[in-house]
N, CA, C and O atoms as a printed pandas DataFrame, in Angstrom:
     atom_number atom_name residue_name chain_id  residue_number  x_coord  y_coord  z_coord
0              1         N          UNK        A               1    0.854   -1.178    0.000
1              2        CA          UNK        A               1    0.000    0.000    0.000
2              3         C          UNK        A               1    0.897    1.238    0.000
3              4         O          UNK        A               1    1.721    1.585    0.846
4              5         N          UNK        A               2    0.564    1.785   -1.077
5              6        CA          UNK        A               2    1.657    3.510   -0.850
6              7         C          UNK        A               2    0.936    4.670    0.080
7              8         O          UNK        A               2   -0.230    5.019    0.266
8              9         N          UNK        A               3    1.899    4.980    0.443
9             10        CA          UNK        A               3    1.729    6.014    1.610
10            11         C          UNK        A               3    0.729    6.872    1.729
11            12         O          UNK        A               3    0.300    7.136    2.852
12            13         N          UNK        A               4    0.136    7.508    0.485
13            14        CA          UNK        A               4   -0.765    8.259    0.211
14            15         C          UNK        A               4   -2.041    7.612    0.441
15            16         O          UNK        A               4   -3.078    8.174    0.794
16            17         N          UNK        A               5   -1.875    6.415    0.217
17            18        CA          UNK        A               5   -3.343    5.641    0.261
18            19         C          UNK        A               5   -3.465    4.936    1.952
19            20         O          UNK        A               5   -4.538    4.586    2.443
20            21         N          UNK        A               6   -2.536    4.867    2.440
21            22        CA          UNK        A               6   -2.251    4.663    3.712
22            23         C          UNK        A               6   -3.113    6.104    4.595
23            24         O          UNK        A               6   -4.064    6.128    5.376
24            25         N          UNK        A               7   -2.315    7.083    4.064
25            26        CA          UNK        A               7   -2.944    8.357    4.675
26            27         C          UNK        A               7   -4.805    8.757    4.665
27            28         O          UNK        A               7   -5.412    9.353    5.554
28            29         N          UNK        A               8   -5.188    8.386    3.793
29            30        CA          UNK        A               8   -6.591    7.899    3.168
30            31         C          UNK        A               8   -6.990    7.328    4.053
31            32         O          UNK        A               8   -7.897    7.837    4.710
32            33         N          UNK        A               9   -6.583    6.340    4.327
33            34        CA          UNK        A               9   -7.170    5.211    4.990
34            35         C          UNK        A               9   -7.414    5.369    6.746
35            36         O          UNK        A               9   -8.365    5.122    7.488
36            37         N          UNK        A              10   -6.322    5.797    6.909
37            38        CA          UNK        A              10   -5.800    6.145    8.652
38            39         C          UNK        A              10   -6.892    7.451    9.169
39            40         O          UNK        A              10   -7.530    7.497   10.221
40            41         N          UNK        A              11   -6.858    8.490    8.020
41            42        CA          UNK        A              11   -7.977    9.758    7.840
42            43         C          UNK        A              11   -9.368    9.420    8.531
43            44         O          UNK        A              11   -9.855    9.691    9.628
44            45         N          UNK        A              12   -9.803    8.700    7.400
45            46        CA          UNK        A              12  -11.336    7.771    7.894
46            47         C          UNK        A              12  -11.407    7.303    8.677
47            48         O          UNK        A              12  -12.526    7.402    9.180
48            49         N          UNK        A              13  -10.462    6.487    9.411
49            50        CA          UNK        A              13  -10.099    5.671   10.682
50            51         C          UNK        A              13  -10.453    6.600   11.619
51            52         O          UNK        A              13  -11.582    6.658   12.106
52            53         N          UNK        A              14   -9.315    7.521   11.971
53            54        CA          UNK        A              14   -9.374    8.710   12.665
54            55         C          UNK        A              14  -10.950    9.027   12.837
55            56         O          UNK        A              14  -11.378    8.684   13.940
56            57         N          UNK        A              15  -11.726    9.505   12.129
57            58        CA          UNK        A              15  -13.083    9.954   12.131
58            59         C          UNK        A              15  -13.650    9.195   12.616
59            60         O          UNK        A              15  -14.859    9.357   12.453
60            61         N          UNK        A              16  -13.252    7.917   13.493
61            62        CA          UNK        A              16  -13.854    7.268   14.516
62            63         C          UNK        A              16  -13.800    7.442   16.298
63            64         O          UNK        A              16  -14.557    7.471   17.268
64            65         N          UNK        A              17  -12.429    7.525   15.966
65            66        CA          UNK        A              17  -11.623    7.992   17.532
66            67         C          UNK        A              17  -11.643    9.347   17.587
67            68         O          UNK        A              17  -10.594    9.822   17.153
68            69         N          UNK        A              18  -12.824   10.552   18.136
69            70        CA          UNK        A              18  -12.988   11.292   18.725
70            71         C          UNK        A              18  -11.803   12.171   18.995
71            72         O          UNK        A              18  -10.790   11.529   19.273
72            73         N          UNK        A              19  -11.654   13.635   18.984
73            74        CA          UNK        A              19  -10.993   14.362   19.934
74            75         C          UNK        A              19  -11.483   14.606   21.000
75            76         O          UNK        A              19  -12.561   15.197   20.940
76            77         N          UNK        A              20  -11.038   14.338   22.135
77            78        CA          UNK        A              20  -11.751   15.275   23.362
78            79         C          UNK        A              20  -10.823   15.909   24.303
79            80         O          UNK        A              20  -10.492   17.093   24.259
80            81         N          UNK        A              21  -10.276   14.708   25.481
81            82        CA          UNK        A              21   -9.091   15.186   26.583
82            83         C          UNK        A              21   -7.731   15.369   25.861
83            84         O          UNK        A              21   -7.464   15.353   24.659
84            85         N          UNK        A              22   -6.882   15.565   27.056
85            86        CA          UNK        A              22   -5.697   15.363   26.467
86            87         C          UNK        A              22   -5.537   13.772   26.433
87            88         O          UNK        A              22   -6.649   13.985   25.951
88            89         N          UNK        A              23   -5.417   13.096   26.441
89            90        CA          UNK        A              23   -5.326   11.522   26.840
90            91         C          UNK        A              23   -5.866   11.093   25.631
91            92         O          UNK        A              23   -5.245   10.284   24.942
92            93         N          UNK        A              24   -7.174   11.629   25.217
93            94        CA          UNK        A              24   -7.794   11.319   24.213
94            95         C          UNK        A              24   -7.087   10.928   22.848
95            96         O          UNK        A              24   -6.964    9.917   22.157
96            97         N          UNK        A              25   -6.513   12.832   22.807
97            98        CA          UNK        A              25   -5.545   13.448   21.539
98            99         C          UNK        A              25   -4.748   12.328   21.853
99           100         O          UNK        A              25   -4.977   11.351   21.139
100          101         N          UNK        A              26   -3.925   12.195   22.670
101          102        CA          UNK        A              26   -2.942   11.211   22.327
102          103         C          UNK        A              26   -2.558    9.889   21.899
103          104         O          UNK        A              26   -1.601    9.370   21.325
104          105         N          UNK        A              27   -4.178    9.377   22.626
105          106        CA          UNK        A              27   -4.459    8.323   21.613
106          107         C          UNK        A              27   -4.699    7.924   20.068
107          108         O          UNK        A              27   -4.474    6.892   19.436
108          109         N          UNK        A              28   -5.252    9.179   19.725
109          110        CA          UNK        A              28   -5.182    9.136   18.388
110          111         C          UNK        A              28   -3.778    9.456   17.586
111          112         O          UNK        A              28   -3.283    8.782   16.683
112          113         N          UNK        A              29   -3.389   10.398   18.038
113          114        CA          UNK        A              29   -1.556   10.597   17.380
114          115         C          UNK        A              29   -0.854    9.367   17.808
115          116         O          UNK        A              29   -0.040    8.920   16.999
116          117         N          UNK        A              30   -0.974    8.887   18.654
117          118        CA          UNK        A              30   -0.524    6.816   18.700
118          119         C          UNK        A              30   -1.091    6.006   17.675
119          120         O          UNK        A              30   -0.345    5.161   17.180
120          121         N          UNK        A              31   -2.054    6.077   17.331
121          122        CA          UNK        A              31   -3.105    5.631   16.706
122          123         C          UNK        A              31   -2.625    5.563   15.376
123          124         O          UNK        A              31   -2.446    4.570   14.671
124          125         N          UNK        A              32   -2.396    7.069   15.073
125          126        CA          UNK        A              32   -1.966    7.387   13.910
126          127         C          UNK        A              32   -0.844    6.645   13.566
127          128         O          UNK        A              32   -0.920    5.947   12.556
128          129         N          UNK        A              33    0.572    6.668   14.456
129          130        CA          UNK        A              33    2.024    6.185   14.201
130          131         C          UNK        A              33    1.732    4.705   13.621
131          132         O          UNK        A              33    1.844    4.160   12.523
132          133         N          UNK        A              34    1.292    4.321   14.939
133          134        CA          UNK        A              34    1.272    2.912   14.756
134          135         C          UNK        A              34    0.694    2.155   13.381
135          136         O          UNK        A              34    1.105    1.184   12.746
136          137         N          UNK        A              35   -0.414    3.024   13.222
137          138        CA          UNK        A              35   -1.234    2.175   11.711
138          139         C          UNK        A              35   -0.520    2.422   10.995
139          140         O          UNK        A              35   -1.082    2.057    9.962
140          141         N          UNK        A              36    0.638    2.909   10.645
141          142        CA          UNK        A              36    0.957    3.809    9.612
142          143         C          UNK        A              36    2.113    2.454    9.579
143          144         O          UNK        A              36    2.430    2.008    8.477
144          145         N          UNK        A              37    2.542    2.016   10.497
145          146        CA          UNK        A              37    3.413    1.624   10.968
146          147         C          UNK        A              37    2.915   -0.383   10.581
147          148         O          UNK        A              37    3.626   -1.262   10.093
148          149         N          UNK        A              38    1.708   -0.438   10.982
149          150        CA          UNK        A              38    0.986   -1.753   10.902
150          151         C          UNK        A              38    0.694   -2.167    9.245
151          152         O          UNK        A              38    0.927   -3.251    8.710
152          153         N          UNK        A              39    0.102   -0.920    8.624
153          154        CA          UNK        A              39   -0.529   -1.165    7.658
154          155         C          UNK        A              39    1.306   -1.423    6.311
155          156         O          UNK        A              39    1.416   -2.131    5.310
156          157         N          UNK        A              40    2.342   -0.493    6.981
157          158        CA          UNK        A              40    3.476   -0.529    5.982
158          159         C          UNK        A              40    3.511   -1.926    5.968
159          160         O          UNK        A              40    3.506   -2.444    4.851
160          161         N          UNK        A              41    3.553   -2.833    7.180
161          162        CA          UNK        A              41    3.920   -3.802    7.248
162          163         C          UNK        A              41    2.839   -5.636    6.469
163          164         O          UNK        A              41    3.108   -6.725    5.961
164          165         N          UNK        A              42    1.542   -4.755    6.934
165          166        CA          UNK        A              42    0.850   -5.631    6.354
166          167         C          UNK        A              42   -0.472   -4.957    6.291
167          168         O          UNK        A              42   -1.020   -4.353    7.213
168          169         N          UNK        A              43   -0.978   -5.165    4.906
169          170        CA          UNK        A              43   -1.320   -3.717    4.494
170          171         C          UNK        A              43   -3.202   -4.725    4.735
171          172         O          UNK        A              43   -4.066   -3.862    4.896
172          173         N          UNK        A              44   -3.563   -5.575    4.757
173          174        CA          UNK        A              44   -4.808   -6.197    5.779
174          175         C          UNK        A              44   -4.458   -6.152    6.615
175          176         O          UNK        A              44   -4.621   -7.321    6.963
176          177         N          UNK        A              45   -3.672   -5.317    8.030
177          178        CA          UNK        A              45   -4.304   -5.548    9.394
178          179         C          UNK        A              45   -5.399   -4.680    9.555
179          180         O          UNK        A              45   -5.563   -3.543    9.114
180          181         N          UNK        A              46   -6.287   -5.544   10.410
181          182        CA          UNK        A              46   -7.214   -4.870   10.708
182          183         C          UNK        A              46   -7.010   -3.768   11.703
183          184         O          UNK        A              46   -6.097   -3.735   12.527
184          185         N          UNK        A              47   -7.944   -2.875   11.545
185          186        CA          UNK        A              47   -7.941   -1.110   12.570
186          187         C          UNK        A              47   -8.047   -1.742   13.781
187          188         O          UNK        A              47   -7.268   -1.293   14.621
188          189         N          UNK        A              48   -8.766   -2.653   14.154
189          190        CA          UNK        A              48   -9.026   -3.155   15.561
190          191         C          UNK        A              48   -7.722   -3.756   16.545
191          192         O          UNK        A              48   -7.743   -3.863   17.771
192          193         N          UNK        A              49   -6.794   -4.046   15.782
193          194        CA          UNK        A              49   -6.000   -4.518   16.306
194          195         C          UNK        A              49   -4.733   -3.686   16.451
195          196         O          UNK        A              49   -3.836   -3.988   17.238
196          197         N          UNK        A              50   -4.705   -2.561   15.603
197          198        CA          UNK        A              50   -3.873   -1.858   15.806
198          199         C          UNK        A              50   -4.305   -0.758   17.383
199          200         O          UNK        A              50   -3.624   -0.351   18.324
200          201         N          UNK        A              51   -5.817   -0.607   16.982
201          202        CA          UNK        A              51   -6.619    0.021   18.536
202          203         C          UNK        A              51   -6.329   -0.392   19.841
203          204         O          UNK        A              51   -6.154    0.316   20.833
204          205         N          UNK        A              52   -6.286   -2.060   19.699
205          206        CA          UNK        A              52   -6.215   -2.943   21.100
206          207         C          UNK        A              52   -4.397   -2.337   21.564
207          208         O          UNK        A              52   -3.883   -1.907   22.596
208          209         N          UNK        A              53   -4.002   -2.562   20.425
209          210        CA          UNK        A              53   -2.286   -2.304   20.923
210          211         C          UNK        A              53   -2.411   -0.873   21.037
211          212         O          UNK        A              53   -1.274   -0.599   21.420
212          213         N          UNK        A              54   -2.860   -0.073   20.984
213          214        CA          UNK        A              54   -2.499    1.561   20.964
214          215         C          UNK        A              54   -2.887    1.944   22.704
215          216         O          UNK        A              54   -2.352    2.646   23.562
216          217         N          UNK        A              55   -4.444    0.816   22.637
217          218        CA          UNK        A              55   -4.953    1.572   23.800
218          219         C          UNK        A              55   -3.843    0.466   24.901
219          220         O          UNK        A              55   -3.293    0.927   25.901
220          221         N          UNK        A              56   -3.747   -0.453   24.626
221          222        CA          UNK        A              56   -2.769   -1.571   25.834
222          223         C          UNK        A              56   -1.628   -0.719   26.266
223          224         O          UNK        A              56   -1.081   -0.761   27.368
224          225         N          UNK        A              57   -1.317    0.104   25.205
225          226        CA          UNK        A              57    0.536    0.737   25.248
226          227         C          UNK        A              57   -0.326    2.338   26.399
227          228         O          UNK        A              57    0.375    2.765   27.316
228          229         N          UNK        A              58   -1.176    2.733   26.264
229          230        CA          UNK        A              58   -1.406    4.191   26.780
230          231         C          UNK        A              58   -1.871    3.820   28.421
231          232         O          UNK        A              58   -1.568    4.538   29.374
232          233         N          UNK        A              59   -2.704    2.488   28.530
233          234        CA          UNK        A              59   -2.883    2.192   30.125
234          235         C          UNK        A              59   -2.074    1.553   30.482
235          236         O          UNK        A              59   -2.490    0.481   30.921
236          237         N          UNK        A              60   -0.727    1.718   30.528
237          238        CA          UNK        A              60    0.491    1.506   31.112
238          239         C          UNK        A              60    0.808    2.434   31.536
239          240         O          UNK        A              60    1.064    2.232   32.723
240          241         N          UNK        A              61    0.970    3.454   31.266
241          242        CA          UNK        A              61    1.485    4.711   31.847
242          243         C          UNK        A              61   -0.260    5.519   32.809
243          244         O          UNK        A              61   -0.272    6.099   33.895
244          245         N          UNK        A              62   -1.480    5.228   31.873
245          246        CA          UNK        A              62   -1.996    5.524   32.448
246          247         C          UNK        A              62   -3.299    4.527   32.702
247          248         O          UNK        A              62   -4.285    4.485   31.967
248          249         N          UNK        A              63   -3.127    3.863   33.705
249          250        CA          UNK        A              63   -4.074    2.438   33.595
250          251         C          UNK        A              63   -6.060    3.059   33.482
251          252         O          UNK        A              63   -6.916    2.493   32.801
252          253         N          UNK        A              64   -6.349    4.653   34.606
253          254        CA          UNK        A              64   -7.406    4.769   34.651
254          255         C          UNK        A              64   -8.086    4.874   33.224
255          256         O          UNK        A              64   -9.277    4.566   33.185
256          257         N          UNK        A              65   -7.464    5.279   32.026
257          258        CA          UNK        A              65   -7.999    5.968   30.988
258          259         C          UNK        A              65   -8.976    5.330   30.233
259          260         O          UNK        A              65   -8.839    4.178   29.819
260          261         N          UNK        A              66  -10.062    6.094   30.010
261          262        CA          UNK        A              66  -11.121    5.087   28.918
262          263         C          UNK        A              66  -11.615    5.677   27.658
263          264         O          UNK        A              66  -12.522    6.453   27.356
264          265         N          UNK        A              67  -10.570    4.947   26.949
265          266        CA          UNK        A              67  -10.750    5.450   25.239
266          267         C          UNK        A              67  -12.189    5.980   24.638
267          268         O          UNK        A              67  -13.227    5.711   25.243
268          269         N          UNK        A              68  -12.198    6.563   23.708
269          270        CA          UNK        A              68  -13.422    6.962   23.132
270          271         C          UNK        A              68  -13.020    6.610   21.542
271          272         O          UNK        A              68  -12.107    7.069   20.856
272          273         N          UNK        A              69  -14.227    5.451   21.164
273          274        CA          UNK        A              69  -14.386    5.342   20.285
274          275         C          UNK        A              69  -15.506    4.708   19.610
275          276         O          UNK        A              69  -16.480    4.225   20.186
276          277         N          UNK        A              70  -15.319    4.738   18.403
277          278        CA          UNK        A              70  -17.064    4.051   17.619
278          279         C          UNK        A              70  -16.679    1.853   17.430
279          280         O          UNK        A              70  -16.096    1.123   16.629
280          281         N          UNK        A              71  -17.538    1.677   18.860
281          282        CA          UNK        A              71  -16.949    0.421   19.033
282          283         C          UNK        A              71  -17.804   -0.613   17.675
283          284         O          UNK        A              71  -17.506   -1.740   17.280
284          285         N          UNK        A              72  -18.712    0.136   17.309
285          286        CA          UNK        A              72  -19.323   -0.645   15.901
286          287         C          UNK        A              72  -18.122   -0.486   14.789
287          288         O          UNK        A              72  -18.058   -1.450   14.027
288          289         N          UNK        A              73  -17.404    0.289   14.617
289          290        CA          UNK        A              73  -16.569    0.125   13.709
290          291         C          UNK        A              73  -15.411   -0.444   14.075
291          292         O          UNK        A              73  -14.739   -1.114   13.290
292          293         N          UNK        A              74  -15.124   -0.251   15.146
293          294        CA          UNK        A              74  -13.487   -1.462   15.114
294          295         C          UNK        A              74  -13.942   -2.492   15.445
295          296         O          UNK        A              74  -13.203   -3.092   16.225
296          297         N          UNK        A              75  -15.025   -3.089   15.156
297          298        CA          UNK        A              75  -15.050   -4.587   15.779
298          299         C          UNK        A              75  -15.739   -5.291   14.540
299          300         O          UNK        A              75  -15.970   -6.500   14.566
C-alpha cells in the first residue's frame, strides 16, 4: 500500500476515535504512528487490532484511561 493511500485510509479511521481530553488526543496521534506503521507492514491488518495495541501501550502509563471510540466500527 503507498503512503498516500495509507494516509486515506488512517484519515477515515481517525473519524472514529474522537478528539476530546488530552489523553484522548494522544491516543489518536498513537493511533496514527502505529497504523501507519501496521498497515506498511501488512497492508490487511485490521484497525481493531492496531486500537487494542495503541490503547494496551497508553494504560500503562496511564491504567485509569477510557478510550473513546465508535466500538461498531473497530469490531
Amino acid at each position: 500500500m503507498k503512503r498516500n493511500e495509507m494516509r486515506k485510509k488512517i484519515n477515515e479511521e481517525l473519524k472514529h476515535i474522537p478528539r476530546a481530553s488530552f489523553s484522548q488526543n494522544m491516543l489518536r496521534e498513537y493511533y496514527n504512528g502505529m497504523r501507519m506503521t501496521d498497515l506498511s507492514q501488512n497492508s490487511a491488518c485490521p484497525a481493531k487490532e492496531t486500537l487494542i495495541k495503541v490503547v494496551e501501550a497508553m494504560k500503562k502509563d496511564k491504567p485509569d484511561f477510557l478510550p473513546i471510540y465508535d466500538r461498531k466500527f473497530f469490531n
